[in-house]
C-alpha positions in Angstrom: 0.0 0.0 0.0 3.0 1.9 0.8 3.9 1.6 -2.7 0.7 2.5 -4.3 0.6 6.0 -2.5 4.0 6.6 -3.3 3.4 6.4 -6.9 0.7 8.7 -6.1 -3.0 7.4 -7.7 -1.9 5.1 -10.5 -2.8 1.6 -9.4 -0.9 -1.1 -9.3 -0.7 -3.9 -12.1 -2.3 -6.4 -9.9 -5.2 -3.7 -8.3 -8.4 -3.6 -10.1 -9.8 -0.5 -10.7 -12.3 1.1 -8.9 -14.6 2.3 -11.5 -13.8 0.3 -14.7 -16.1 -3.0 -13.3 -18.7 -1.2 -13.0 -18.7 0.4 -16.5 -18.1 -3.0 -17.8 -20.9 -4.8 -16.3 -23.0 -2.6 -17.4 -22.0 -2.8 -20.9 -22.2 -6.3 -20.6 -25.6 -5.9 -19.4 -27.1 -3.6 -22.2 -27.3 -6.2 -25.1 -29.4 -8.5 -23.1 -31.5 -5.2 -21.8 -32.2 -4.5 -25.2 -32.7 -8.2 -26.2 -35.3 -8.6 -23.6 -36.9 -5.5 -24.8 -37.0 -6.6 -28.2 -38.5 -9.6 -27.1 -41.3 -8.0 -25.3 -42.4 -5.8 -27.8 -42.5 -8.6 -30.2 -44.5 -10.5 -27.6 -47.0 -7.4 -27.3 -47.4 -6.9 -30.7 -48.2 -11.0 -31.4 -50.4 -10.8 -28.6 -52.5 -7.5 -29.9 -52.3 -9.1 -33.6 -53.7 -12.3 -32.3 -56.3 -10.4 -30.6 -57.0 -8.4 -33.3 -58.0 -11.1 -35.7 -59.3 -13.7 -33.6 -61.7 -10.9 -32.5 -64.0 -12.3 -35.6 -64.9 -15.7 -35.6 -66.0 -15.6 -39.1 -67.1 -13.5 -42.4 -69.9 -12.9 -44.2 -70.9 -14.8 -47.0 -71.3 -10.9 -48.9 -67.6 -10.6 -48.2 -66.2 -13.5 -49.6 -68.2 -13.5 -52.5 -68.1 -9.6 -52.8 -64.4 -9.1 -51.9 -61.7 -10.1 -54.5 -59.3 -10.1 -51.6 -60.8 -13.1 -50.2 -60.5 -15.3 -53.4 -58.2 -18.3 -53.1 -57.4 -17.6 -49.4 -58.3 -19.9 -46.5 -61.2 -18.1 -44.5 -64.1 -18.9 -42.4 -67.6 -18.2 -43.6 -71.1 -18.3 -42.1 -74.2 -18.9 -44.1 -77.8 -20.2 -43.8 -78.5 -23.4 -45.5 -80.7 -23.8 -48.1 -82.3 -27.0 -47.7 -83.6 -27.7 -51.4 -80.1 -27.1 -52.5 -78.2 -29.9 -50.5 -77.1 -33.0 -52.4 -75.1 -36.1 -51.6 -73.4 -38.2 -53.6 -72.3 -41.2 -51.0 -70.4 -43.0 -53.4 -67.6 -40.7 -53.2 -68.5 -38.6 -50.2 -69.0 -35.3 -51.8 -71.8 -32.9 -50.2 -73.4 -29.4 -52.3 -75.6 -27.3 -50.8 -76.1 -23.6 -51.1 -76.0 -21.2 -48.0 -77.2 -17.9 -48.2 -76.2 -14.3 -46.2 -77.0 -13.9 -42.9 -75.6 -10.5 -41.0 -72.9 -10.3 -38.7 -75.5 -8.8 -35.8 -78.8 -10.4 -34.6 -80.6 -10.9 -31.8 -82.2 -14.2 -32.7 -80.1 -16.6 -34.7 -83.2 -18.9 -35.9 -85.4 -16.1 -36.6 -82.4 -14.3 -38.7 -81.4 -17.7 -40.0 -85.2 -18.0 -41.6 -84.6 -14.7 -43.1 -82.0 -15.6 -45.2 -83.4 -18.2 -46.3 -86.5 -16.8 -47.3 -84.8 -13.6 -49.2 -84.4 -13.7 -52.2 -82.4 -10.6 -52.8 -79.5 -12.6 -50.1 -76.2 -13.5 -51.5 -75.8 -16.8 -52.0 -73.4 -19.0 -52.5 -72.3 -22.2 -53.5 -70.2 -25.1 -51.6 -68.6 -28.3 -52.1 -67.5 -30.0 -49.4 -65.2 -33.3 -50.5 -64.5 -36.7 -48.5 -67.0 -36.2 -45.6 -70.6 -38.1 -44.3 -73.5 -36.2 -44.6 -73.9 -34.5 -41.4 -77.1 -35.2 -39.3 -77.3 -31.4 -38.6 -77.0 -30.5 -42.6 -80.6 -29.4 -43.6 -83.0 -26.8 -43.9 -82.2 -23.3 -42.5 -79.3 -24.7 -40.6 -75.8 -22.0 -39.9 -72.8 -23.6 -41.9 -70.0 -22.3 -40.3 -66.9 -23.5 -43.1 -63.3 -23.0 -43.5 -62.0 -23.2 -47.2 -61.0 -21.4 -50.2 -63.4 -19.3 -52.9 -62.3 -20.5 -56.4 -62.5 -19.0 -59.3 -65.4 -20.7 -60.3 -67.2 -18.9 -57.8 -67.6 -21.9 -55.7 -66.6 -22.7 -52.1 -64.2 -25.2 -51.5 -64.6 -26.1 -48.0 -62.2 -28.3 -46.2 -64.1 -27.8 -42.7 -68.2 -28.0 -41.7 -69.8 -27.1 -38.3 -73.4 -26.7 -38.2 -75.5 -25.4 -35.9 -79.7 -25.7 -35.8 -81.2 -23.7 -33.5 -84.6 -25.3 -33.9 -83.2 -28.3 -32.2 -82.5 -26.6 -28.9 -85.7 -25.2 -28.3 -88.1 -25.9 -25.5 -91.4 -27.6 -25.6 -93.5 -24.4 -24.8 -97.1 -23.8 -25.8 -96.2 -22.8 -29.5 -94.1 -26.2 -29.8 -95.4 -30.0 -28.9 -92.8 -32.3 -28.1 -92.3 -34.9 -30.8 -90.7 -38.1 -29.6 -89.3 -40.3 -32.0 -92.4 -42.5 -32.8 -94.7 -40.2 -33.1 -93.0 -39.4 -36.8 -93.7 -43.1 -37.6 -96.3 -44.2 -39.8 -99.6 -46.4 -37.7 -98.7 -49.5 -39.3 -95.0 -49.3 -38.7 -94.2 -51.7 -35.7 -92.7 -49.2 -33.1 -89.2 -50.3 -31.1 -90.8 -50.1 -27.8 -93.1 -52.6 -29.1 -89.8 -55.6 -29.1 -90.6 -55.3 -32.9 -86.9 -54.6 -33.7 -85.6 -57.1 -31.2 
């Protein structure tokens, strides 16, 4: 120590100096500072992207067939099914049907579902669905919810089919009667509860 003050302030070649750690760690630091901020904001913007188009759940049948933009690309589309429209070709699993435009807001989806169905001014639009069973839920005034492409042809492709009928989830009131399952049979059809089918 004697040594170091008799030099006067210079350090030693063994001392560390005092302030030069600090500086350095704190270089060392600032990359991954700006890393991890880079990282965030990427994070943020993913997340309010994400949000931002997941916000709709699906367009309008007016849009796709209205909007250019749409053609070719994989989007989601929500129509009311015609019912006289809908063929089925078991042999090699190929379902057509027409759905036409319902609008992004209702209050009631049967009643806006009906509608559509019943205007004739709607868009309408054509779809092909490839390689799939006729779905149970695949008639008359029913929402087809599809994912696919628009071709050129003017008809949709669709590569994905949800359905949704209202009608089937609503209460036995005064207006509606209960229907069980028999009750749709002809008189001189034996009925299952009768051990005719066993």
């Amino acid at each position: 120590m004697a040594q170091s003050q008799a030099r006067g302030s210079q350090p030693l070649a063994w001392e560390k100096p005092v302030g030069s750690a600090r500086t350095r760690s704190a270089a060392r630091r600032l990359p991954f500072l700006i890393g991890g901020i880079v990282i965030l904001a990427a994070v943020a913007f993913l997340i309010a992207s994400g949000t931002i188009a997941g916000a709709r759940f699906f367009i309008t049948v007016d849009e796709v067939v209205n909007d250019s933009a749409y053609a070719g690309q994989s989007v989601r589309v929500a129509g009311a099914v015609i019912g006289d429209t809908i063929t089925y070709d078991a042999e090699n699993l190929l379902i057509t049907f027409t759905v036409a435009h319902i609008p992004e807001q209702f209050d009631d989806l049967a009643a806006a579902l009906h509608e559509a169905v019943g205007d004739a001014n709607a868009t309408q639009m054509r779809v092909v669905v490839e390689n799939t069973v006729k779905p149970e839920l695949l008639q008359h005034e029913a929402q087809a919810i599809m994912t696919g492409r628009l071709g050129a042809d003017g008809v949709f492709y669709a590569s994905e089919l949800n359905l949704k009928c209202p009608t089937r989830f609503i209460e036995a009131g005064p207006a509606h009667e209960a229907v069980s399952p028999d009750s749709a049979l002809p008189a001189d059809h034996p009925s299952p509860a009768d051990g005719a089918g066993a």
